[in-house]
N, C-alpha and C positions, 0 to 999 in steps of 0.2 A: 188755228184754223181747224175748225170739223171736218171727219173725212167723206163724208155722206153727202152729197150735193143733192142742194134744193131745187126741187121744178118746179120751175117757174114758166108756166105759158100766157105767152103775151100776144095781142093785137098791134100790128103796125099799119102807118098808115100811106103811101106815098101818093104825097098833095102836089096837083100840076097847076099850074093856072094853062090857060088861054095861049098862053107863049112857052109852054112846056119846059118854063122851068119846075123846080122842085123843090118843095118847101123842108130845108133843114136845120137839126139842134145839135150844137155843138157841147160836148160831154167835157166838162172842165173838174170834176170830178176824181182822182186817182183811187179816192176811197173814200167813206162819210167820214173818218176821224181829222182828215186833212183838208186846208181852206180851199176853194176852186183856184187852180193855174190861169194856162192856156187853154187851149181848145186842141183836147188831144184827141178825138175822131167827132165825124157829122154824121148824124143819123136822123131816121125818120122817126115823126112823133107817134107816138103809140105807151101803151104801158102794161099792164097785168092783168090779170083779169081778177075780178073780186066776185065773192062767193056768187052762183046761180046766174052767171051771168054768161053769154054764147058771145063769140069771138068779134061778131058782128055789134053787139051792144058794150061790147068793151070797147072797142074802136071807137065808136060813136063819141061814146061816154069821153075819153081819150081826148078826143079831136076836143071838146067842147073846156075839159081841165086845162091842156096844155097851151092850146092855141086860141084858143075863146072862139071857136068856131061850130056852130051848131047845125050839125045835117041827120038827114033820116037815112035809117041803115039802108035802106033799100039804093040810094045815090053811092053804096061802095060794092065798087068793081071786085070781082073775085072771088074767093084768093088767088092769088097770081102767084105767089114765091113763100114757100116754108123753109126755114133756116134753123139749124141748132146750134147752140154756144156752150160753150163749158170752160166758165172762169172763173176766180176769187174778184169777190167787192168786198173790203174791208175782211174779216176774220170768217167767211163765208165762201165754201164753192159754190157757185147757182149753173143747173143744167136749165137752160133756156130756149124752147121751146117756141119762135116766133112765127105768125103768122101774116102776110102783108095783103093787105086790099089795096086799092088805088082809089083815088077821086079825083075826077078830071075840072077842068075848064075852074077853077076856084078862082075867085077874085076878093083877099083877104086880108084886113092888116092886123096882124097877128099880136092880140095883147089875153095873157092867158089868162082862163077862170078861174081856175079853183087848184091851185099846187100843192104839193105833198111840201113837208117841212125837209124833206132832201131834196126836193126841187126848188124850193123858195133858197136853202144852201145853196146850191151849182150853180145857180144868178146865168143858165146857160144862154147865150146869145140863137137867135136864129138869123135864117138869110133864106133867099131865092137862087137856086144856082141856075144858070144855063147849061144843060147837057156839054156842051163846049168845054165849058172851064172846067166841069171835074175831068173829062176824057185827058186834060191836059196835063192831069196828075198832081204833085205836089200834096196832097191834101187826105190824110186817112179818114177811108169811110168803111161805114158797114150798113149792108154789106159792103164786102171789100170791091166786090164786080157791080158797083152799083153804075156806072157809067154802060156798061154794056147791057144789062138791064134793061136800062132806061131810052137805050135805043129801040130794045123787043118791046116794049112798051107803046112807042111811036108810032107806031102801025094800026093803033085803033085798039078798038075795047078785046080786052082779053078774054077767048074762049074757048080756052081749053083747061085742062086740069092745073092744080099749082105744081108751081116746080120747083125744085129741090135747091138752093143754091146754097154759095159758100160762105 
């Protein structure tokens, strides 16, 4: 493992439909050299940003690879929540930088477009949660406070500045 961690700044996205649930990927993953498990944390779709491209057209771009869903930047909310991370993925520390917008009311069946050959490995499942069931626990996400969140969420379109979470 190198001791110099990679930045990595990334676009996330948290996708609600109409019935406020949340559209999540489950990370089966422990590292690229090992086959995918279980479903060790749910997170929101989003990914990296690739050269010249603004936070808001990485999302986009994102939204359209992962989940085969195609919207104009201007339909995403925010940013609402900046997060950083600092972990090993395989022989790599990556300082991770995310950024999250939201997109409301979606009504979408999720088959993806265009996957990274780490993403076509992780075969990772998605689902629709209802606020409900993650607040009930059992279930690691990231963010880790994503049920509390997602209640400040509830209240209508976000406008105020993003905010810092864990």
């Amino acid at each position: 493992m190198t001791d110099r961690p990679v930045l990595r700044t990334t676009a996330r996205i948290v996708v609600l439909d109409p019935a406020g649930r949340v559209l999540l990927l489950g990370a089966r993953l422990p590292e690229p050299s090992m086959p995918p498990g279980e479903v060790l944390f749910w997170y929101t779709p989003g990914g990296g940003l690739e050269d010249g491209e603004t936070l808001r057209e990485a999302a986009v771009r994102e939204l359209a690879e992962e989940i085969g869903l195609r919207v104009e930047a201007a339909a995403l909310e925010g940013p609402v929540w900046l997060r950083r991370h600092v972990g090993p993925f395989g022989d790599q520390v990556y300082d991770t930088r995310e950024t999250y917008f939201v997109l409301r009311g979606v009504v979408h069946d999720v088959v993806p477009g265009a996957l990274t050959e780490l993403e076509l490995l992780a075969d990772e499942p998605h689902r629709w949660w209802r606020p409900e069931e993650l607040a009930a626990g059992g279930v690691d996400l990231v963010p880790g406070d994503l049920p509390a969140l997602l209640a400040e969420l509830s209240g209508g379109r976000w406008t105020g500045p993003p905010r810092v979470v864990g």
